[in-house]
MIVEX-465847 format. One line per field, with one value per residue: residue number from 0; residue in three letters; x, y, z of N, C-alpha, C in turn. Coordinates in pm, whole numbers. Example, Ala and Ser with C-alpha at 12.3 -4.5 7.8 and 13.67 -1.06 7.14 Angstrom:
BEGIN
i: 0|1 .
aa: ALA|SER .
neast: 1319|1285 .
nnorth: -569|-225 .
nup: 780|708 .
caeast: 1230|1367 .
canorth: -450|-106 .
caup: 780|714 .
ceast: 1320|1290 .
cnorth: -330|3 .
cup: 780|787 .
END
This chain:
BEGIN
i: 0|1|2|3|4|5|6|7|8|9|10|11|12|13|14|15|16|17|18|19|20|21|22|23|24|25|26|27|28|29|30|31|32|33|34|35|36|37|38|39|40|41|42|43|44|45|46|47|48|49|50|51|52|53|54|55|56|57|58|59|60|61|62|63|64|65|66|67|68|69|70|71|72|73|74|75|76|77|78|79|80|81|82|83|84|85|86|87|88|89|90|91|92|93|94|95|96|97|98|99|100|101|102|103|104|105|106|107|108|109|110|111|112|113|114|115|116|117|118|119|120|121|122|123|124|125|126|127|128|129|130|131|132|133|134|135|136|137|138|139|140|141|142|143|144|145|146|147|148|149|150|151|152|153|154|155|156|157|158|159|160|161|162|163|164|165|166|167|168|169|170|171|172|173|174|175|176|177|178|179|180|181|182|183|184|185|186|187|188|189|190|191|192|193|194|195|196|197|198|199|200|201|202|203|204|205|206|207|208|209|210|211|212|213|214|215 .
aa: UNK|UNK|UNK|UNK|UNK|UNK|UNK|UNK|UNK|UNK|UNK|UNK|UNK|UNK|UNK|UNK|UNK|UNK|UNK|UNK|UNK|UNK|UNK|UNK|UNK|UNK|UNK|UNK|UNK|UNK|UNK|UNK|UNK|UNK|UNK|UNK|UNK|UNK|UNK|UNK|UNK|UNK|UNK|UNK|UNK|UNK|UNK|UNK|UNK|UNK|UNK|UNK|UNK|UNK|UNK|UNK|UNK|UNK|UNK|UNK|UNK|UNK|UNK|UNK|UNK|UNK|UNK|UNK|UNK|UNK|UNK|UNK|UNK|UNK|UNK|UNK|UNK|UNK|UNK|UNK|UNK|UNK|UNK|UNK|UNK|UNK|UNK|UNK|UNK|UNK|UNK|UNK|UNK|UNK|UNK|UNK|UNK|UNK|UNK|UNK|UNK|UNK|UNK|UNK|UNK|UNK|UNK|UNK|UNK|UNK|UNK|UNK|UNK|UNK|UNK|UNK|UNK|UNK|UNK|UNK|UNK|UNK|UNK|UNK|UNK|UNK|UNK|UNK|UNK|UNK|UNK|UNK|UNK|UNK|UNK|UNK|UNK|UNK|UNK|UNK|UNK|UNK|UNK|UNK|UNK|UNK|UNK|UNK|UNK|UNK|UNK|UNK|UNK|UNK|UNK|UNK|UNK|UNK|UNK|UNK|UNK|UNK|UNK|UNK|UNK|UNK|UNK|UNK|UNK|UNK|UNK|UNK|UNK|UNK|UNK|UNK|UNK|UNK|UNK|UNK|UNK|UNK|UNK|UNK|UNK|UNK|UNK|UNK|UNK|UNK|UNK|UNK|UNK|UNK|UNK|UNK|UNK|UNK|UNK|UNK|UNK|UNK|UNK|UNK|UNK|UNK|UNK|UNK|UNK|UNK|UNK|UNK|UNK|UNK|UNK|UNK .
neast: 84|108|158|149|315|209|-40|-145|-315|-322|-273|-519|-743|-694|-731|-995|-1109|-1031|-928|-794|-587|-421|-343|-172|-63|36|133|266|423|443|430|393|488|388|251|544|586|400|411|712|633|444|601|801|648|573|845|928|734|847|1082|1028|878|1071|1220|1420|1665|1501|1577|1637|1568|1298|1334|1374|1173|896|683|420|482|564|298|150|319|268|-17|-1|195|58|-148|-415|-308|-46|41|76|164|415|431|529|631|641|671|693|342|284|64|-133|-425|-710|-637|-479|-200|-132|2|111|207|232|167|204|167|9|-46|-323|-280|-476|-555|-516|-432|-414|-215|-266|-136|-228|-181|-334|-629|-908|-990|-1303|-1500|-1396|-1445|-1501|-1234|-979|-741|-819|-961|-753|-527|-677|-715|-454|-350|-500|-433|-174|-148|-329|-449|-606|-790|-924|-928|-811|-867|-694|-745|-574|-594|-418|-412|-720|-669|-816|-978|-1040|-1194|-1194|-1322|-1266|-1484|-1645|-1832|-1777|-1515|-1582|-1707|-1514|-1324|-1485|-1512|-1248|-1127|-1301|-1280|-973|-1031|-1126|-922|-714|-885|-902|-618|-604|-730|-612|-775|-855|-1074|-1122|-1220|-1521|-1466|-1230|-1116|-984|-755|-380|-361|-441|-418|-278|-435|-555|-428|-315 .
nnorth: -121|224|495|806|1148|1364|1560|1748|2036|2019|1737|1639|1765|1648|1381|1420|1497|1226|935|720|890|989|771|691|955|1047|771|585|785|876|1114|1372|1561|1899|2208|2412|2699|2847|2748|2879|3123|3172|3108|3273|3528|3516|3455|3691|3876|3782|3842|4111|4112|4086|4301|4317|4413|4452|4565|4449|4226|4311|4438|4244|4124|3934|4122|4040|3921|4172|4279|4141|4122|4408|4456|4264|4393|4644|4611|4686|4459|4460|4673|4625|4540|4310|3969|3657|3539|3331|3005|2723|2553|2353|2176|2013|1863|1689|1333|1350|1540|1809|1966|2292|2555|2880|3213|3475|3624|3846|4162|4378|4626|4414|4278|3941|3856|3603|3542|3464|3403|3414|3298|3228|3090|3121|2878|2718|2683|2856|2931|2672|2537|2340|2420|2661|2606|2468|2616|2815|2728|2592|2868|3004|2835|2935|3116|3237|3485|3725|3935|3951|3695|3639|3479|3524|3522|3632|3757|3747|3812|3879|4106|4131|4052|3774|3778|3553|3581|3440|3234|3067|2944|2848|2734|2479|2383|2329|2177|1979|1872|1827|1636|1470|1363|1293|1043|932|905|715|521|443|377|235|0|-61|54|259|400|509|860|980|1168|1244|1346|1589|1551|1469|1238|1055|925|719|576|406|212|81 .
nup: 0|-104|65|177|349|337|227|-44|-226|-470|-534|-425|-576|-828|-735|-675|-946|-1129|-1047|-1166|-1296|-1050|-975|-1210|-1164|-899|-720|-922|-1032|-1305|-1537|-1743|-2034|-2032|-2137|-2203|-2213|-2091|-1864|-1791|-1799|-1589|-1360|-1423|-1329|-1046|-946|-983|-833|-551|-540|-521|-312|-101|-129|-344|-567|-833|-1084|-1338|-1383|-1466|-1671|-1861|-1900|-2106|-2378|-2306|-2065|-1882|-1894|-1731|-1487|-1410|-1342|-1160|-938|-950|-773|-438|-244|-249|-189|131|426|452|561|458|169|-82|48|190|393|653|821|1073|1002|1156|1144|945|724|621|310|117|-83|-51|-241|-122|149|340|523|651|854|1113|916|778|420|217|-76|-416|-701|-1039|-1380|-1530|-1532|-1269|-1019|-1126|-899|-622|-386|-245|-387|-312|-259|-168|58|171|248|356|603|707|767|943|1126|1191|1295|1515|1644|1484|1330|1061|811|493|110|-113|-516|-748|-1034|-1297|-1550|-1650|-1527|-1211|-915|-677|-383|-61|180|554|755|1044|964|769|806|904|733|516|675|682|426|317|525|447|188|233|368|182|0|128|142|-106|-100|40|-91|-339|-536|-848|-1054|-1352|-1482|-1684|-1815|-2044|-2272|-2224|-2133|-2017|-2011|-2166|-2356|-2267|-2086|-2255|-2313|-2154 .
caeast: 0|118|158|174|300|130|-113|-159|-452|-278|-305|-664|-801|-649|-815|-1158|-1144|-985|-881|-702|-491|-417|-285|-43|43|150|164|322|530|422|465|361|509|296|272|627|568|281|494|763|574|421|765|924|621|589|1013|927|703|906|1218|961|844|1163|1285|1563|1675|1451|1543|1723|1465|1179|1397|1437|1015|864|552|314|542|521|120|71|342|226|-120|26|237|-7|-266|-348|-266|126|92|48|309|431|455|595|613|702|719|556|337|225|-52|-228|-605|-770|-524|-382|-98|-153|121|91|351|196|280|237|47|65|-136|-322|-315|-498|-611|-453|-441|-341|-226|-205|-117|-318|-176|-397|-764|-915|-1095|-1446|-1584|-1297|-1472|-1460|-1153|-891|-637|-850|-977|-612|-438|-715|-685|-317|-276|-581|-386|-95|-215|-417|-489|-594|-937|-1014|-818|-888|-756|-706|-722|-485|-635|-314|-471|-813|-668|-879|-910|-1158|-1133|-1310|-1332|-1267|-1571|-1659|-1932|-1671|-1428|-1645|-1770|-1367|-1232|-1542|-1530|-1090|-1168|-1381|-1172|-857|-1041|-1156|-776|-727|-976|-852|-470|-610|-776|-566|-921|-840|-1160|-1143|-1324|-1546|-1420|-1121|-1127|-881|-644|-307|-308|-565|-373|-197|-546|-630|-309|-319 .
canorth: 0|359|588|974|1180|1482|1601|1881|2115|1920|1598|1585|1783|1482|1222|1375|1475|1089|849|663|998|1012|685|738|1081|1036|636|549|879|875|1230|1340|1676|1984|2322|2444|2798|2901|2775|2934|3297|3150|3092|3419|3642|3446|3474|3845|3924|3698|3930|4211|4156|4085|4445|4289|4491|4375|4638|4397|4095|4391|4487|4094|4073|3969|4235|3970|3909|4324|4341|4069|4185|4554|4436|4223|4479|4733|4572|4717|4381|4472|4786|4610|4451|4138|3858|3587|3559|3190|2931|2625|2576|2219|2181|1877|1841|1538|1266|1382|1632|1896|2165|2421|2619|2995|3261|3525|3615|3984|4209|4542|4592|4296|4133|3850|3770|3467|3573|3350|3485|3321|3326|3149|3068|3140|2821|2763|2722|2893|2897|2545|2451|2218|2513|2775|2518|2397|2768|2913|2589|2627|2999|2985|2702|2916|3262|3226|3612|3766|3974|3861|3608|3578|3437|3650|3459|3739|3721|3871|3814|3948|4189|4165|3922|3699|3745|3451|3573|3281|3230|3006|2856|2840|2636|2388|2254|2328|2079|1834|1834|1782|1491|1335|1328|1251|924|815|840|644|378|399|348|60|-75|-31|123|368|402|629|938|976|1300|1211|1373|1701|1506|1403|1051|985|764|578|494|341|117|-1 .
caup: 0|-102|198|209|442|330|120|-129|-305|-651|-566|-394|-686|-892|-749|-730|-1112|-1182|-934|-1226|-1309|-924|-968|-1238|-1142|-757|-706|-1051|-1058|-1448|-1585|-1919|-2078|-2045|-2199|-2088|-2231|-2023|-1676|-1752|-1805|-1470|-1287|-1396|-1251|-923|-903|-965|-706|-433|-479|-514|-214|-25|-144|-379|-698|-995|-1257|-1453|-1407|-1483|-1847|-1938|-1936|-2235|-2322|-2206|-1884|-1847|-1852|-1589|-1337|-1350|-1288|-977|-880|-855|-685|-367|-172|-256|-85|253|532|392|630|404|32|-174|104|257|532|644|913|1088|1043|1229|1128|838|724|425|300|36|-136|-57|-301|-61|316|366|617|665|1038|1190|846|661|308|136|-251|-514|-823|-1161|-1454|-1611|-1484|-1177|-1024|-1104|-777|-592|-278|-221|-449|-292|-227|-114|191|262|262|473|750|749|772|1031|1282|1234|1309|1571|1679|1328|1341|937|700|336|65|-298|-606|-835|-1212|-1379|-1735|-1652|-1384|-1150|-784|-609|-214|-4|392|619|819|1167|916|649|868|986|580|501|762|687|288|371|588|367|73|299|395|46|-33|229|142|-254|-150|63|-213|-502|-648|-896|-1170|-1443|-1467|-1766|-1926|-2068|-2393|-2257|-1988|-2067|-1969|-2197|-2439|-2145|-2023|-2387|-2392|-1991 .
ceast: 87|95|211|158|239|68|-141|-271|-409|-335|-444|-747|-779|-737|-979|-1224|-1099|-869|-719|-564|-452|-337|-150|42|149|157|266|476|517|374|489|342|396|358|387|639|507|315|578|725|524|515|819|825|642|743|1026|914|737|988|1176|941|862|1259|1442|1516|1608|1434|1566|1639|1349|1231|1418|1247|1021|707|423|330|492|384|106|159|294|97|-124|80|148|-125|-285|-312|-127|156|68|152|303|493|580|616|711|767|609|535|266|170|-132|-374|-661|-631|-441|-292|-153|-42|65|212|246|272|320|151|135|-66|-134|-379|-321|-530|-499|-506|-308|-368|-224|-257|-183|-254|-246|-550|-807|-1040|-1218|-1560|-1469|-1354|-1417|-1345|-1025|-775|-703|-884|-846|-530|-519|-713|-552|-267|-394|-527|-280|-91|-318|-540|-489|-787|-979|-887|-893|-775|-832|-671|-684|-510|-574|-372|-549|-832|-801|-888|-1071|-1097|-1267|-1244|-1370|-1388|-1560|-1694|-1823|-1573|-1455|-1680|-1600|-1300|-1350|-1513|-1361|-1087|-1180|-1334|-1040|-906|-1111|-1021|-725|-765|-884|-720|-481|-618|-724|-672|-838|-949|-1128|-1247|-1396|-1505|-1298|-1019|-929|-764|-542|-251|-408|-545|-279|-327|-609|-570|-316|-477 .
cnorth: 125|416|754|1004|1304|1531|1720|1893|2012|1794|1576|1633|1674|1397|1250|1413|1309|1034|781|764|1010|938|674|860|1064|881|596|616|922|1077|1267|1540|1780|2100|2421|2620|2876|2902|2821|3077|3276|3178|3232|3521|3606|3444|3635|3911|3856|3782|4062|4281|4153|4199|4409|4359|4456|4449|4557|4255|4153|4396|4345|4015|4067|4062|4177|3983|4062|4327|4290|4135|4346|4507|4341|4327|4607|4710|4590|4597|4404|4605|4740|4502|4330|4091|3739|3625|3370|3084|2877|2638|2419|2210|2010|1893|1730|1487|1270|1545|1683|1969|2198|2505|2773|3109|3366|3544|3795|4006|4359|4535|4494|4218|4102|3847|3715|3490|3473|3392|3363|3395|3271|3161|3049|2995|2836|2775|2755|2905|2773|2453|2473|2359|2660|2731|2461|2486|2778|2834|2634|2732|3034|2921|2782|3053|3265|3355|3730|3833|3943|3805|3604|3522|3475|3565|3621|3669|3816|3886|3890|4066|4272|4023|3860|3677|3642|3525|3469|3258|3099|2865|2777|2709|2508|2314|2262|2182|1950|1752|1802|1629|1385|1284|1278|1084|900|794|753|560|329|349|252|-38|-126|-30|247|383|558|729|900|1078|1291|1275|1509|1636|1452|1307|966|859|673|499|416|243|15|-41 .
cup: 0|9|156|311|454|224|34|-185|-404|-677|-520|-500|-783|-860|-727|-843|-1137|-1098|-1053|-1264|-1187|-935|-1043|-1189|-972|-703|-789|-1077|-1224|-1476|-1739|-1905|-2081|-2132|-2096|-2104|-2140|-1871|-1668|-1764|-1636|-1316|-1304|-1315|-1095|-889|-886|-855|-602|-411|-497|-355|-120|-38|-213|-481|-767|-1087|-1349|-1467|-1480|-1642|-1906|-1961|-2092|-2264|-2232|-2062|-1790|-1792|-1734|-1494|-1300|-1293|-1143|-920|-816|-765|-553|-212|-141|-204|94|316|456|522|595|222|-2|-23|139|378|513|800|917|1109|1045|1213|1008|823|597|463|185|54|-111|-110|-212|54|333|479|637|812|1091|1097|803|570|270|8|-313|-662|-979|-1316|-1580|-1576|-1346|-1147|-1083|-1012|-644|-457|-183|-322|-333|-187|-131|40|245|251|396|596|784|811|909|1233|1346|1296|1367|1630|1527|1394|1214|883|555|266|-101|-388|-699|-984|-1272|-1525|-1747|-1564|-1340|-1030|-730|-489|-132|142|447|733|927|1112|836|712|846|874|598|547|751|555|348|399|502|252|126|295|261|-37|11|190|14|-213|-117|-47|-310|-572|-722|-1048|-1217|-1430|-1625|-1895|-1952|-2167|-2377|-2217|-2118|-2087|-2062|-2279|-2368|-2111|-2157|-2409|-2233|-1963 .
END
């Protein structure tokens, strides 16, 4: 039986779009080329605003943009989340809820006065139910356990493309589905690694495993 010692937004989104993609991707280790264009425009803003917002030089990272690179970091840059105390910026945090472990790579946790936010910069598409997606419930737990004296927490989905943000405020109510929906997907991983269950999803058509799952 497969064992993890900690879990991520990545991989639980994985297995409740396709258990069988779950299976190759973090059991298997099976890894199938993506669009490397699009992560590295990803990678250089997120390297941007890290030494942005550790007050290191970045004229010479700012003059090596390409015009695309330009639009999105001005539109992170000026946003007014980046005018407020930074806490952290680009590091993990890993937290125990019930009997399991989650981390998360956070891009940044800043604060105006007594609030928190939790950034996370999009260069691409902003969930579709961003409320309840995978990352937004295992940031605001983490940054919640670890920050105990906070009067509000949120957490900013940053839409550099469509500049503009989606803030979720962490609620009592909010918690309480958070740490149940978590759970409950923790223990059907759980059951599946017992199992060696891994069924296909049905939508197969975009994924990249699709012609592995035609040949296995």
């Amino acid at each position: 039986m497969k064992e993890f010692t900690t879990y991520s937004p990545a991989m639980l989104k994985t297995f409740e779009l396709c258990k069988r993609k779950f299976e190759y991707k973090y059991i298997k280790g099976i890894t199938i080329p993506v669009d490397t264009f699009k992560m590295q425009q990803g990678k250089n803003i997120h390297a941007l605003a890290n030494y942005y917002l550790k007050n290191f030089n970045i004229d010479k990272l700012e003059n090596a943009l390409t015009d695309n690179e330009k639009t999105l970091w001005n539109n992170l840059k000026n946003t007014k989340y980046f005018q407020y105390e930074v806490v952290n910026s680009e590091y993990t945090l890993t937290s125990k809820i019930d009997n399991y472990w989650i981390s998360g790579r956070l891009d940044a946790l800043v604060k105006n006065n007594n609030d928190y936010y939790i950034l996370d910069y999009k260069t691409g598409r902003i969930p579709n139910n961003p409320e309840f997606d995978y990352q937004t419930i295992i940031y605001l737990l983490m940054v919640d356990n670890l920050i105990k004296d906070y009067d509000n927490l949120y957490f900013v989905y940053v839409d550099l493309k469509e500049n503009n943000t989606k803030e979720i405020k962490f609620t009592d109510e909010l918690k309480i589905e958070y740490q149940k929906k978590l759970v409950n997907i923790l223990n059907d991983v759980e059951k599946s690694l017992k199992l060696s269950i891994y069924p296909k999803c049905k939508e197969c058509k975009t994924c990249e495993y699709t012609k592995l799952c035609e040949v296995l």
